[in-house]
N, C-alpha and C positions, 0 to 999 in steps of 0.2 A: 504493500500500500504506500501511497505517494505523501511525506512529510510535510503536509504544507496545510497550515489553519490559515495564512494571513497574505495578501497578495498590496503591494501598493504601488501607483500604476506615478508614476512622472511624465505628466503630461501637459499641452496647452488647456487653458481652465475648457472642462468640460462642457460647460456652456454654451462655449460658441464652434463645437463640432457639430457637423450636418452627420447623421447617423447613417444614412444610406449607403452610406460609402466608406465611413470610419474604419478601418481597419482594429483600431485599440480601441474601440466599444465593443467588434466583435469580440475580439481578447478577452475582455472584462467581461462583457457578457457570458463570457463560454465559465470563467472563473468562479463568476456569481453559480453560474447552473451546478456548478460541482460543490457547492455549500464551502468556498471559501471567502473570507469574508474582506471586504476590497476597501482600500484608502485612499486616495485622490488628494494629490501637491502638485502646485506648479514649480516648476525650478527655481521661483527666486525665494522657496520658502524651505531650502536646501540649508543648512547651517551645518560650522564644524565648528564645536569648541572642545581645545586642550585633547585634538587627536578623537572624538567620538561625531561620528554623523548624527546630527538630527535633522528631524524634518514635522514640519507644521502643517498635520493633513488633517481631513475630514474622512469621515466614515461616508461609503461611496453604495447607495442604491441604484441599480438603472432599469430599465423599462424600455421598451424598446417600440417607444410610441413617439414622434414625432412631434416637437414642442411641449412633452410631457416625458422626457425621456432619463430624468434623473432627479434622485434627492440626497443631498449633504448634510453630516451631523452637525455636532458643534468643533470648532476646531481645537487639536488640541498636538502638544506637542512631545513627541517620541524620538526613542531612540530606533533607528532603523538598523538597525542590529540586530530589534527583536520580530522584523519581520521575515520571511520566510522566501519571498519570492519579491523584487523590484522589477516592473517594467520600466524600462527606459524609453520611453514613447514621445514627448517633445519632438515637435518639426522642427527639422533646420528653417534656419540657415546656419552652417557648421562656422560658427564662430570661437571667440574664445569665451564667452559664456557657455556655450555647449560641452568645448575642453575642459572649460573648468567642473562642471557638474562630474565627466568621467574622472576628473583628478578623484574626488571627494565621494564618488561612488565605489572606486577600487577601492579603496578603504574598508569596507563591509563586503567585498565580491571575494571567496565562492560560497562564504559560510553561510550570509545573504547571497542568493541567486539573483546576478543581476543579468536580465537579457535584454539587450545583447552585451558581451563580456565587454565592459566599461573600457578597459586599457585597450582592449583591440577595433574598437570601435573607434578609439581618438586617434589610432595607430593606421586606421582602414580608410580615410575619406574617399567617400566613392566613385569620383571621377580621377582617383589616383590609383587608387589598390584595384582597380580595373587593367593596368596598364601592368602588373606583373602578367597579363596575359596576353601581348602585344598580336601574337599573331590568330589571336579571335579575336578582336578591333576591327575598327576602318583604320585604318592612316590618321596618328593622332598628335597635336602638337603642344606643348605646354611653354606656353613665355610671355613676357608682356613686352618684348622686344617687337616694336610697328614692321620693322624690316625682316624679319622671321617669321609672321603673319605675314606678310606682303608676300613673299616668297612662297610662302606654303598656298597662299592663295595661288599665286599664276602656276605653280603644278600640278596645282587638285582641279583649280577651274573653281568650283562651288566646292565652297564648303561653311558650317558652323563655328559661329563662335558663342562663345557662355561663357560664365565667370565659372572658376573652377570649385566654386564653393559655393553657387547657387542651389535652389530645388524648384521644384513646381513650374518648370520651363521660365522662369524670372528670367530676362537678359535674355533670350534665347534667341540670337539672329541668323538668320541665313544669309548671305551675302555671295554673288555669283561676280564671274571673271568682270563686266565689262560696272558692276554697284557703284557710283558715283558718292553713294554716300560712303564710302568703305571708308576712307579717313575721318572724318567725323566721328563716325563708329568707334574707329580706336579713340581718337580724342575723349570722348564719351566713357569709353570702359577705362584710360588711364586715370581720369578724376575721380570715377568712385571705385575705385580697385587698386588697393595697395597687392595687391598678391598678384600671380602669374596668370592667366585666362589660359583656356583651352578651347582647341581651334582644331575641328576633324572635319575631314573628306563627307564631303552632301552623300548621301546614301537617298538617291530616287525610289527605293523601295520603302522611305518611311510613307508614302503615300498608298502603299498598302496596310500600314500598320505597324506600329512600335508595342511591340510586346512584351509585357509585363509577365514574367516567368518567378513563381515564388518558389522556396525551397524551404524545408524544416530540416534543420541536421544534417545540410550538405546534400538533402536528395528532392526531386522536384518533385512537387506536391498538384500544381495548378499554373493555370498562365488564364492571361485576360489580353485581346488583341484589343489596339487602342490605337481607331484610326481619328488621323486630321480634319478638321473642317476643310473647306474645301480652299478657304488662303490665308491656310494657317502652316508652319512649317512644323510646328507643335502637336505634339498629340496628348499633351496630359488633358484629363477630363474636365480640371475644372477652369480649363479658358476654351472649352467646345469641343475637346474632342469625343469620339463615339466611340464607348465598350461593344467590343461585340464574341461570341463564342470559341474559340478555337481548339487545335488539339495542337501537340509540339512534334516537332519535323524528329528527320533523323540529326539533323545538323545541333538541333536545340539540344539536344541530350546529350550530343558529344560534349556541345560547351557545359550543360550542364559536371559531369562525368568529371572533367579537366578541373571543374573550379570545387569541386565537394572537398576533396581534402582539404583545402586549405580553408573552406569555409569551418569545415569541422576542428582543424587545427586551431583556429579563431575561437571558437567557441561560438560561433555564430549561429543561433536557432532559429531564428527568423533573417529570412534574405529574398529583398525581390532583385529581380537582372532585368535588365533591357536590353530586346535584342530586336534588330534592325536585319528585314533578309538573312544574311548567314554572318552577322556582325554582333557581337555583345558592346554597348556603349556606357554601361555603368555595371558597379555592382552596388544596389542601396541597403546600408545596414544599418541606419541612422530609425529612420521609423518606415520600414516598407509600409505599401501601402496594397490592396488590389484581392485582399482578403473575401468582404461581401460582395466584390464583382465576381468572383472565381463561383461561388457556391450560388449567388445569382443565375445565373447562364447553366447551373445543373451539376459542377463540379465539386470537389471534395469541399467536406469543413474543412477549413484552414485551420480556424480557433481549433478546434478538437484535436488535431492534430497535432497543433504544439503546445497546447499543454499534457498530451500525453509523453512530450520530450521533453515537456518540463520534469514531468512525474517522473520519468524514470532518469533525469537528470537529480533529483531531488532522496529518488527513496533508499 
């Protein structure tokens, strides 16, 4: 039997998540159904005093009714040491508030279960720890050097660029050989980006579909195909793009296959990949998302799934 009474979820305040889609409501949901009993903190209610975590959460009901979908106790403040399981669910964008919550999470990580493994998660950012697999990529460039963009653009023709620590397609431009605006655009990404951008080969097959591929413990569980509006270069859902059904190629389970170990070595239990035609262009360990679209469209419980690899992570 699996050791765990107490689950507490580190997340954006619950409130202003839309449920249809939430992946860590599924989570908690699945948590609540197993009679454990759940606590809700936002990051900034995270404290370390004299070497011990605490955290200032509320006892977490949910319901899974739409604008009726939660109730919070009174708040009160613990030590998270004596919780059993921490999800680490907060949305980037992977800054050094997010570093720092893993600093002050590995502190309590493995005796407290924190998923995904705190240190390997500040160690993993996912348009970085994608590139130990260069040759399942497109063609990918990482700098904030104008003349190494420049360059990479007149070889590739079209290609992306994004800040290398965005999420949710933020910054996400297309830019093709003859783009007028293409200076500018650096212009633009050098004043609000102290860090290096990433700049990859246009892949015409995302107009098929950018596919969201999850995995529990290194092995793949579900995918959800996520096509583009129609001029849009973007395919996350929540600036238009369209969920729809799929099943995974021969080519998706190789890349799956190639990346399990080292997900596994990670401690990584929850992972969604994006993959573009026969291309992987991330791997997200920060808060996958893509859970109640997989089991939407007919496919496994996700939730179910991983806390059953919590459970036996745990017992």
């Amino acid at each position: 039997m699996a050791k765990i009474k107490n689950v507490a979820v580190q997340m954006d305040h619950v409130s202003g998540i839309s449920i249809a889609g939430d992946s860590t409501f599924a989570m908690s949901l699945e948590a609540q159904a197993r009679g454990y009993k759940l606590f809700h903190y936002t990051p900034d209610k995270l404290t370390m005093r004299d070497g011990t975590i605490f955290a200032t959460v509320e006892e977490m009901a949910l319901r899974d009714v739409k604008g009726d979908h939660f109730t919070l106790g009174t708040p009160e403040r613990i030590d998270l040491a004596t919780i059993d399981v921490v999800l680490l669910r907060q949305d980037p964008p992977f800054d050094m508030a997010y570093i720092t919550s893993t600093h002050l999470l590995e502190r309590i990580h493995p005796k407290t279960l924190v998923v995904n493994d705190p240190a390997w998660v500040r160690n993993s950012p996912e348009k970085i720890f994608v590139t130990e697999f260069a040759d399942l990529m497109p063609q990918t460039l990482i700098t904030r050097d104008p003349a190494e963009i420049a360059r990479f653009r007149a070889e590739m023709g079209d290609i992306i660029l994004k800040p290398l620590y965005g999420n949710g397609g933020a910054g996400v431009f297309h830019s093709s050989r003859d783009d007028r605006n293409f200076s500018s655009l650096l212009e633009m990404f050098a004043q609000m980006f102290r860090e290096p951008y990433i700049a990859q080969q246009y892949l015409p097959d995302v107009r098929k579909g950018d596919k969201r591929i999850i995995l529990v413990d290194g092995k793949p569980v579900g995918a959800i195909n996520r096509v583009p509006a129609e001029h849009d270069s973007r395919s996350n859902m929540h600036v238009g793009g369209r969920a729809e059904a799929t099943e995974l190629t021969a080519r998706e389970r190789e890349i799956c296959e190639r990346i399990g170990p080292s997900l596994r070595e990670r401690g990584f239990l929850l992972v969604g990949i994006d993959v573009i035609g026969d291309y992987m262009t991330e791997i997200n360990v920060t808060s996958p998302t893509g859970i109640r679209e997989v089991k939407k469209f007919g496919g496994a419980d996700i939730a179910a799934l991983l806390w059953d690899a919590i459970e036996a992570k745990k017992s």
